[in-house]
C-alpha positions in Angstrom: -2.1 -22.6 -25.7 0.1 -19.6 -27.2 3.6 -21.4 -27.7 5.2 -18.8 -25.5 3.1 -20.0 -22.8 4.1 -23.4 -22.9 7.5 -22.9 -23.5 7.5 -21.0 -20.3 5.2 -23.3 -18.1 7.9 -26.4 -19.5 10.7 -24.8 -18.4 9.6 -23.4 -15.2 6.0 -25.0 -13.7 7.4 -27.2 -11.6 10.0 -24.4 -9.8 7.1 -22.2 -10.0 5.0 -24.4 -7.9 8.0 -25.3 -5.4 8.4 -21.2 -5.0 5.1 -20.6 -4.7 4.0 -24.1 -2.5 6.9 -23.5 0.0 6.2 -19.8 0.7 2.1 -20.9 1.3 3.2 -23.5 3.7 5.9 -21.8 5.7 3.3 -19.1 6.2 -0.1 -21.1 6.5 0.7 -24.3 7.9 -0.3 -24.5 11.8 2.0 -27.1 13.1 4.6 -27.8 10.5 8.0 -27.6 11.1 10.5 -26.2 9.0 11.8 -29.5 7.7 8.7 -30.6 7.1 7.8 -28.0 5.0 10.9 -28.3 3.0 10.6 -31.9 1.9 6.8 -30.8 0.9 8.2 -28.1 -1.6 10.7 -30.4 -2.9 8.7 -32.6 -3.7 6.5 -30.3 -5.9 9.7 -29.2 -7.5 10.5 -32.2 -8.4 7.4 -32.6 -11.1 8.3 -31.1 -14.1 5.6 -32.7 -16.4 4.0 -29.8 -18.1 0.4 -28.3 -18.1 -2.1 -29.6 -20.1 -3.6 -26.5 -19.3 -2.8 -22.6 -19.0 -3.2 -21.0 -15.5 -5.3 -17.3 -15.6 -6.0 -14.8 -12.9 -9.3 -14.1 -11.9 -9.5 -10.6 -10.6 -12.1 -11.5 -8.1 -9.2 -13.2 -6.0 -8.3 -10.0 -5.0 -11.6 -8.2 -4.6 -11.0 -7.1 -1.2 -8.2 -5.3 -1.9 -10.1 -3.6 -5.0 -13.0 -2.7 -3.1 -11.0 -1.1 -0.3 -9.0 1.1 -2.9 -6.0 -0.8 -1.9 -5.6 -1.6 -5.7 -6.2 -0.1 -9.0 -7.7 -2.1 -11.5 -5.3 -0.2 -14.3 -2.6 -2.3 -11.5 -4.2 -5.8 -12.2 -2.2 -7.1 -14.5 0.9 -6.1 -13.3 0.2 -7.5 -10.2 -0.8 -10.7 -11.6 2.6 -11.3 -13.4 4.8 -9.5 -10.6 3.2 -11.1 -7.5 1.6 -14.5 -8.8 4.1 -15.1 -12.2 0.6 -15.4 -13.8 0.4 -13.9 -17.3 -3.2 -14.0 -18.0 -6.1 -12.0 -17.1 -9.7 -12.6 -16.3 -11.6 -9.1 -15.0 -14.7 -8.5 -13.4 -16.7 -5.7 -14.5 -17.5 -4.1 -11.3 -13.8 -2.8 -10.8 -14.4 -0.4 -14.0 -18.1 -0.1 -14.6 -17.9 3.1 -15.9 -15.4 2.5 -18.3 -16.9 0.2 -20.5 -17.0 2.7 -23.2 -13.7 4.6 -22.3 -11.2 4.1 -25.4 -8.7 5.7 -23.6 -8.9 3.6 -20.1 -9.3 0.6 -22.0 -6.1 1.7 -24.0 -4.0 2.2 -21.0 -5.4 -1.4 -19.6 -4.3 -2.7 -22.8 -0.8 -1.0 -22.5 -0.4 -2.2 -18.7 -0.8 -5.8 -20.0 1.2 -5.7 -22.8 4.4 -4.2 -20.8 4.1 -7.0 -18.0 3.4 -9.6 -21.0 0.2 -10.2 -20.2 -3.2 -12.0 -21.6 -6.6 -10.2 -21.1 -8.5 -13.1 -21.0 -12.0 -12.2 -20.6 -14.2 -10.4 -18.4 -16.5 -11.4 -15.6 -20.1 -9.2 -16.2 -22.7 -8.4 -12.9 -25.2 -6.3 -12.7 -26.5 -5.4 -15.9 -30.3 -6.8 -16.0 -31.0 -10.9 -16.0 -30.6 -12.8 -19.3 -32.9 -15.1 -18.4 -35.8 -12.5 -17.4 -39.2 -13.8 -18.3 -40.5 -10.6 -19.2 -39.5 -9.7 -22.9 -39.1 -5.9 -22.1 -36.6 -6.5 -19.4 -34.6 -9.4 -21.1 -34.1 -7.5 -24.0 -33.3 -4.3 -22.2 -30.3 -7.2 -20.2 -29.2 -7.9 -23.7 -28.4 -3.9 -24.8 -26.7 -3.6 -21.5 -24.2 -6.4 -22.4 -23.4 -5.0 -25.6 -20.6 -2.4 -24.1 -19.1 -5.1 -22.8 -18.6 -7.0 -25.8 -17.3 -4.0 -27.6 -14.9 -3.4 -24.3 -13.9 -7.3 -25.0 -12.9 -6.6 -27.9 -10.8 -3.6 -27.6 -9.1 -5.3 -24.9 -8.3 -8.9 -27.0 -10.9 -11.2 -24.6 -11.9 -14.5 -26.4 -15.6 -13.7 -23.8 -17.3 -12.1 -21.8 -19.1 -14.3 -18.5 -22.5 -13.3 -18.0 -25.4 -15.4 -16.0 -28.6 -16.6 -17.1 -30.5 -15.2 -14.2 -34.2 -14.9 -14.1 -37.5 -15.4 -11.8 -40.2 -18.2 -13.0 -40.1 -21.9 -12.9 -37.4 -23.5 -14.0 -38.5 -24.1 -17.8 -39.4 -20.6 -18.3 -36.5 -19.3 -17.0 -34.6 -21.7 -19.4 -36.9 -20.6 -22.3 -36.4 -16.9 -21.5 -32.4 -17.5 -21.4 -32.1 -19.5 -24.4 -33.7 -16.0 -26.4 -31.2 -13.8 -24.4 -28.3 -15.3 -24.5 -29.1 -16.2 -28.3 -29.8 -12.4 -29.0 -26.5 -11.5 -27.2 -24.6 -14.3 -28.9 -25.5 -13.7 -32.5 -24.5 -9.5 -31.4 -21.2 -10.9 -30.6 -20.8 -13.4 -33.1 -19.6 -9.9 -34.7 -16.8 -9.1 -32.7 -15.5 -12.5 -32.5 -16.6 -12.9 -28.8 -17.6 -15.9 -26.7 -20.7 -15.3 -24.8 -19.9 -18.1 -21.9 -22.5 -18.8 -18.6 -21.0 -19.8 -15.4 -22.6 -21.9 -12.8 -23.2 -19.0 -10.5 -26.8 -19.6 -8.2 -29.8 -20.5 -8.7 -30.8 -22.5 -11.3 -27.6 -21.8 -13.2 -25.9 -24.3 -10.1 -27.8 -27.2 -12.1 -25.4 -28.8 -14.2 -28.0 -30.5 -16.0 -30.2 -27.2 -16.8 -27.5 -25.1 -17.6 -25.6 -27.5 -20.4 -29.0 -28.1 -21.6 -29.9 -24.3 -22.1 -26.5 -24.2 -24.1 -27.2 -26.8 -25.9 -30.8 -25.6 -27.0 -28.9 -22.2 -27.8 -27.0 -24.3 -30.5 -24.6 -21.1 -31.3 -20.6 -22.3 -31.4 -19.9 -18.8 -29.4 -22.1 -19.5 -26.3 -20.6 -21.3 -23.9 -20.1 -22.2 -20.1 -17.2 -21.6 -17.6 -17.6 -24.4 -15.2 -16.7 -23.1 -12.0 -15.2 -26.2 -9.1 -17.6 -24.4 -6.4 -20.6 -22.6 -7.8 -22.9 -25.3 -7.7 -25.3 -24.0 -4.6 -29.2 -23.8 -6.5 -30.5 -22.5 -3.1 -28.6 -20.7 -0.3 -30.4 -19.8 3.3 -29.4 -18.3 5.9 -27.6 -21.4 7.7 -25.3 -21.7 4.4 -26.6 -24.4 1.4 -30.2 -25.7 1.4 -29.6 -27.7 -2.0 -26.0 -28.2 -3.8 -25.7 -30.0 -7.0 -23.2 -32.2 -7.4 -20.0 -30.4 -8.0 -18.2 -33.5 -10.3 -21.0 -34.6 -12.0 -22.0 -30.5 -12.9 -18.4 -30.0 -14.0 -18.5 -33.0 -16.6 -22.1 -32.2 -17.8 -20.8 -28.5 -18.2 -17.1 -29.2 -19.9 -18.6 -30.1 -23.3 -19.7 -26.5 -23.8 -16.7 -24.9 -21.9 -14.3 -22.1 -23.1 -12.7 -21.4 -19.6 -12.4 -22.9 -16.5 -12.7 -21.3 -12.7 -10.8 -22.8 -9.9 -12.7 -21.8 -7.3 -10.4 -22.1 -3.7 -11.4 -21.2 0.2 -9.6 -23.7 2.6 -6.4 -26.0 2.3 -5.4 -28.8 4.6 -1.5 -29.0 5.5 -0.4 -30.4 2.2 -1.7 -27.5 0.4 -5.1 -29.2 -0.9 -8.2 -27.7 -1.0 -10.3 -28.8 1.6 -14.1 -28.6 0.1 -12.7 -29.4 -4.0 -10.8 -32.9 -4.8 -8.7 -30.6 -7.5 -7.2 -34.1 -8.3 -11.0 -35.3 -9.7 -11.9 -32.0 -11.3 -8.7 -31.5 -13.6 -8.9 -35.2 -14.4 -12.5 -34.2 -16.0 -11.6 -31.1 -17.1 -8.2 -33.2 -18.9 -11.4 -36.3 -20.0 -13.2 -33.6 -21.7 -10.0 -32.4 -24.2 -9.8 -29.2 -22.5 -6.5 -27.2 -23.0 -7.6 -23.7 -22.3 -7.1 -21.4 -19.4 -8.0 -22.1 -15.8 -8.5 -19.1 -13.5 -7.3 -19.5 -10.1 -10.5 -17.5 -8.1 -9.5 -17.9 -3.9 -12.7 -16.9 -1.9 -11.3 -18.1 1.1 -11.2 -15.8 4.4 -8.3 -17.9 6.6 -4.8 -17.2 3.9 -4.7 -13.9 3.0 -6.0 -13.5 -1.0 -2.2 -13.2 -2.0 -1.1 -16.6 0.0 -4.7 -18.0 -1.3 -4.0 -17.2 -4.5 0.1 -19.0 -4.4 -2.1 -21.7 -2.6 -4.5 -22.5 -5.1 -1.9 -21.9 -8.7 0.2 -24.0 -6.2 -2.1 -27.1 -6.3 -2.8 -26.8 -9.8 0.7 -26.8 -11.3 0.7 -29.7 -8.6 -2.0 -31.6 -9.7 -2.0 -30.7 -13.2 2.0 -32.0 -13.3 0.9 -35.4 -11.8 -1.8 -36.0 -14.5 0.4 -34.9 -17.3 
């Protein structure tokens, strides 16, 4: 953790997470009354143990906003410091796909963050060909696409990129196929100083068990995982989830190999914690595991707007994170 960053979480976590907890539950809490509510913030303010962890942004809390041009992704970082007191970054490629190999957009990004004080973290890749394709041609053809991305990484001071080991085949083929990719795009980065890091994100990435153990046969210090709290749904229908891992035991089979963390967030209850995650569980593995890098808050949920999901869920991790000290 940058020792400006801690100096600033010690001196002001704890008053961060009253702000932000009492301005979610004066908003967002059906039934509360105003005293209520009060006591609840104090007694967030109250814990000033500091972090054991830094607190990022991941830019897919706000994709709605992105996607219906209410923001600019040049705005991002400003936004994250200005609105949320967050001062690190994680981006998703979709919100400047073309830009990839634009020195002077990714100049002005990296201008935007340095005048707000802001970490670029990493950045979140889609839609560039499946890692994990069982056909050689189109695996290696996912690779090349990557490899803007890694360069764009670079220029903008990510530790990684987050990519997916996708593919279609039964399960040890798919592993065998992603193991070659994400080793070919590992050793490219290796040169740049980049993390190549897998989240749990569908399919049979969701498997805590297959996806720490296709990292593991990888063997390269640079390839990683970011363990998301939710993304552990192998098969969705159309009713919701036919077959969900379990979401502790993937996080601890997954934190041995992780270089970020995603707080994933939909739903609270009227204390402010989330309703489908024990956060109190997963940052105790996440703290087991001698983690002490960035967590990114990531609020899917539909009910709180994404700026009073995203206070919510930075709320409850200062929270939690405080009481486990």
């Amino acid at each position: 953790m940058p020792q400006n960053r801690r100096d600033f979480l010690k001196k002001s976590a704890f008053a961060g997470a009253g702000v932000m907890a009492g301005s979610w539950f004066l908003q967002a809490c059906a039934g509360e009354n105003a005293g209520q509510t009060s006591d609840q913030a104090v007694a967030v303010a109250e814990v000033s143990t500091p972090l054991f962890f830094s607190i990022s942004l991941a830019q897919w809390s706000l994709h709605k906003e992105l996607f219906d041009g209410k923001m600019d992704n040049l705005d991002f970082p400003m936004i994250a410091q200005k609105e949320f007191g967050i001062s690190a970054v994680e981006y998703v490629n979709q919100f400047f796909k073309d830009k990839a190999q634009d020195d002077a957009y990714l100049q002005e990004l990296n201008k935007r963050a340095s005048d707000h004080g802001v970490q670029n973290v990493l950045i979140m890749i889609d839609g560039e060909g499946h890692l994990g394709a069982t056909d050689e041609a189109e695996r290696i053809k996912a690779v090349e696409n990557h490899y803007r991305w890694v360069e764009a990484a670079k220029k903008l001071g990510c530790h990684s990129i987050r990519v997916n080991a996708a593919g279609k085949g039964t399960a040890e083929e798919v592993q065998a196929a992603a193991v070659d990719g994400l080793g070919r795009l590992s050793t490219f980065a290796q040169d740049f100083g980049l993390n190549v890091i897998v989240e749990n994100h569908g399919g049979y990435s969701s498997n805590g068990e297959w996806l720490s153990g296709t990292i593991g046969q990888v063997g390269m210090d640079n390839c990683g995982t970011l363990p998301d709290f939710g993304n552990f749904c192998i098969t969705r229908g159309e009713d919701g989830c036919d077959d969900e891992y379990d979401r502790y035991l993937g996080l601890q089979q997954l934190m041995p190999f992780a270089k970020g963390v995603s707080a994933k967030s939909h739903d609270f209850d009227e204390q402010g914690n989330e309703i489908h995650t024990d956060y109190a569980k997963m940052l105790q593995l996440v703290k087991d595991a001698g983690y002490t890098g960035y967590i990114g808050v990531e609020y899917e949920g539909s009910k709180l707007s994404e700026y009073e999901g995203i206070k919510a869920t930075k709320a409850l991790l200062e929270r939690i994170g405080s009481q486990i000290g």
